[in-house]
N, C-alpha and C positions, 0 to 999 in steps of 0.2 A: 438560592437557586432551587429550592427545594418544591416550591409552587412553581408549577407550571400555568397559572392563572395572574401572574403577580404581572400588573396594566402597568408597569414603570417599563417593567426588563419586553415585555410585547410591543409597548410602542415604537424601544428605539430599535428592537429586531423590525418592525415595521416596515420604519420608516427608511432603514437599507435598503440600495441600489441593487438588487441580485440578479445577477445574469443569468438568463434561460437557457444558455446555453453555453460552448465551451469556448472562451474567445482566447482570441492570438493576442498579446503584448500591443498597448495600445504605442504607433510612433506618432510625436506631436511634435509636427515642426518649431522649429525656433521661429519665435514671434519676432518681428523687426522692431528696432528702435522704439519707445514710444515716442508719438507726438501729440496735439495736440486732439488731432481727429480720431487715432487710433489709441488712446490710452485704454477706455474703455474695453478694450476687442483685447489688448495685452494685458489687461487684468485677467479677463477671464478665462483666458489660457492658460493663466501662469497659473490657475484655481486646480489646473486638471492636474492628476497623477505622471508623472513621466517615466517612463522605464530607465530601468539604468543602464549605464552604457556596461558593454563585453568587459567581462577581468582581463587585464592584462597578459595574465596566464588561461587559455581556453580552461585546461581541467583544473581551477579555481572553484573554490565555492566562498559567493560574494556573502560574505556576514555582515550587518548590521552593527556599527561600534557599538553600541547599546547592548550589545552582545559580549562584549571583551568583558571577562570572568566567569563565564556563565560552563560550570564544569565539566558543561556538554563537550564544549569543544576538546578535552583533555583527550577524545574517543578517537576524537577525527585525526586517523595517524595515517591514511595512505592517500589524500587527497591535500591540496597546500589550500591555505584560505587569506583572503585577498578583503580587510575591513576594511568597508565603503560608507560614507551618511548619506550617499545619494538613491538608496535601496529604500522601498517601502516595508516589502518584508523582512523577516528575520534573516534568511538566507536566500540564494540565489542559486539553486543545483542545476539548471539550465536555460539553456535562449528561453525557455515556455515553460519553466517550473520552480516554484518558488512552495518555500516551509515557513509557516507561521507557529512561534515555539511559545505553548502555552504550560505552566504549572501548575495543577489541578490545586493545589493549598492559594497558589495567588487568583485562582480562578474563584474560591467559594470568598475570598475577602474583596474583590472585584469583580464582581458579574457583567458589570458592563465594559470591562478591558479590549475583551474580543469583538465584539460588537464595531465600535469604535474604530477595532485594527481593520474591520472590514471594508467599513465603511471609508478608510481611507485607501484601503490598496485598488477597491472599486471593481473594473474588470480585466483587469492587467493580468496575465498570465491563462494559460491554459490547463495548467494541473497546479492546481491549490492544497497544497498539504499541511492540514491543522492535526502537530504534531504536540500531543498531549502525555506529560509527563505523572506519572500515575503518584500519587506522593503523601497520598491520604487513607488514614484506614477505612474510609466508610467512601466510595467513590463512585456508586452506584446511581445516587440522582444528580449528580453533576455530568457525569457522561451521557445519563439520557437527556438532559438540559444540551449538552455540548452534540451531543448526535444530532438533535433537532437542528441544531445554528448550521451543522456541517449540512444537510441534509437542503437545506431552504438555500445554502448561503453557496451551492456546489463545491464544498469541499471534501476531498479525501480524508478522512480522520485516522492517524497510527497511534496505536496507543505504546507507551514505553513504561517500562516500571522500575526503574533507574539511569542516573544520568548516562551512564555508559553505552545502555542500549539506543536511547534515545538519541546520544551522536553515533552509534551504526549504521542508525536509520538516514539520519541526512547523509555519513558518507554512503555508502550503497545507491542512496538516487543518483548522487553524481557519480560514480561507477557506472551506472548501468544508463546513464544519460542519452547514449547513441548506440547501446545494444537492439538488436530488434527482437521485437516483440513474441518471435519462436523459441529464444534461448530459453525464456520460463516455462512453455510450453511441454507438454507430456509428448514424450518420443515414441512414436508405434513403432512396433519392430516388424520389419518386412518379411526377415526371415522365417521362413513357415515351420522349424523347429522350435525358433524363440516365442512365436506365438504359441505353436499348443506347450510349451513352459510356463509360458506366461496365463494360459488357461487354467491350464491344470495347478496351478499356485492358490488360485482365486478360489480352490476349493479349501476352507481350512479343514484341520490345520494342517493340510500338506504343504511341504517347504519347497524352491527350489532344486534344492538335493533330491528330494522325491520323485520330482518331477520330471526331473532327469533322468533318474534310474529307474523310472517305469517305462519311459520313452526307448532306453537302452534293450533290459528287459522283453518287452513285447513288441517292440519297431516300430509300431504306428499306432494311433488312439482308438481306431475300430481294435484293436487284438485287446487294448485294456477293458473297452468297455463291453466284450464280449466272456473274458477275464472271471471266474468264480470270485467269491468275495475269501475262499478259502486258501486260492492262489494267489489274489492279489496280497494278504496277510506274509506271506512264504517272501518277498521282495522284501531282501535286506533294505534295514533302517525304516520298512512299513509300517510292521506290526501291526493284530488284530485292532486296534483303535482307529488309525488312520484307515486300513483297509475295508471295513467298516462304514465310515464316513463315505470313504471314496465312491465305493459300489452303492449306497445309498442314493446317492448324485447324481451318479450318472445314470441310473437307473428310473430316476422319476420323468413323469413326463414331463415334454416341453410346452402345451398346453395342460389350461385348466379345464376340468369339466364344467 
């Protein structure tokens, strides 16, 4: 995987089915009976990918038996897992998200493995996650080989650099499966003492604590930044270094010339 020019491994990336876009779990009805007129039409049903059916248990994560030993799973201690053969991918962490678990050592001895695995899951699922297990000293052109496939083929790529981490990773998607989307999210703070805290922090290396006790100190941010740099020095746990910094900062303009 070394050549990114290598006309074997470009064709069969090629000649994959890659969706432009993010799609939902495909549902395929069950095909009726065959007969005689509709054999035809139930073969090439049965050709398409079918989603799996729900675990038994909603907060399951549906694994692939092809997966039973594999010492990812030893990780996954707070979510139960539920082996199914009727799953495409390796795992199943929600109704629209599935992990495809790649080992970067089985990856340089099989190039075309992944390919392959895409080309059968097709476009089933809406969050695709190509979960690669870092396991090689030199991992550098196989990941940019493997970023290319995520990149063309819409997948998410995590990288793990032991087994342990790498089942963190599948359990945490099914954790956070039906979390919404603000919990990762950065919290502003409304409070208009915790912002200018929160301001005065961004200056280094003033801490917290500082930030506090200068707000205590001088009541409000016009008294600091009106403040000698020789007074501000004077504000226990400052010292000349920070105070320094501090009156520097605040002091330059907010435009450039």
């Amino acid at each position: 995987m070394d050549d990114f020019d290598d006309d074997s491994f470009n064709d069969v990336l090629g000649s994959m089915e890659m969706p432009s876009a993010a799609k939902q779990p495909k549902v395929v009805e069950a095909a009726p009976p065959a007969t005689s007129s509709s054999s035809s039409t139930s073969s090439s049903a049965s050709a398409n990918p079918v989603p799996a059916k729900p675990p038994s248990n909603p907060h399951s994560v549906l694994v692939h038996s092809k997966q039973r030993g594999n010492p990812i799973l030893k990780s996954i201690l707070n979510v139960p897992l539920e082996f199914r053969d009727d799953i495409v991918p390796d795992y199943v962490v929600g109704r629209t998200s599935c992990v495809l678990y790649l080992s970067l050592k089985y990856h340089n001895l099989n190039p075309d493995y992944i390919c392959q695995r895409l080309k059968a899951l097709g476009k089933m699922y809406e969050l695709r996650v190509l979960l690669v297990q870092v396991d090689t000293p030199e991992p550098h052109n196989a990941l940019k080989s493997l970023t290319r496939i995520s990149l063309l083929a819409d997948l998410t790529m995590m990288l793990a650099w032991n087994a342990e981490e790498a089942g963190k990773i599948i359990e945490t998607y099914k954790q956070f499966e039906k979390r919404p989307p603000d919990l990762i999210m950065e919290r502003v703070e409304s409070n208009p003492h915790q912002k200018l805290v929160a301001a005065l922090t961004n200056i280094k290396p003033v801490n917290k604590t500082d930030a506090v006790t200068l707000l205590q100190t001088f009541g409000n941010l016009g008294n600091i930044i009106t403040a000698s740099e020789e007074r501000l020095s004077q504000v226990m746990g400052l010292g000349p270094r920070k105070a320094k910094k501090l009156y520097k900062t605040l002091h330059e303009p907010f435009l450039s010339k």
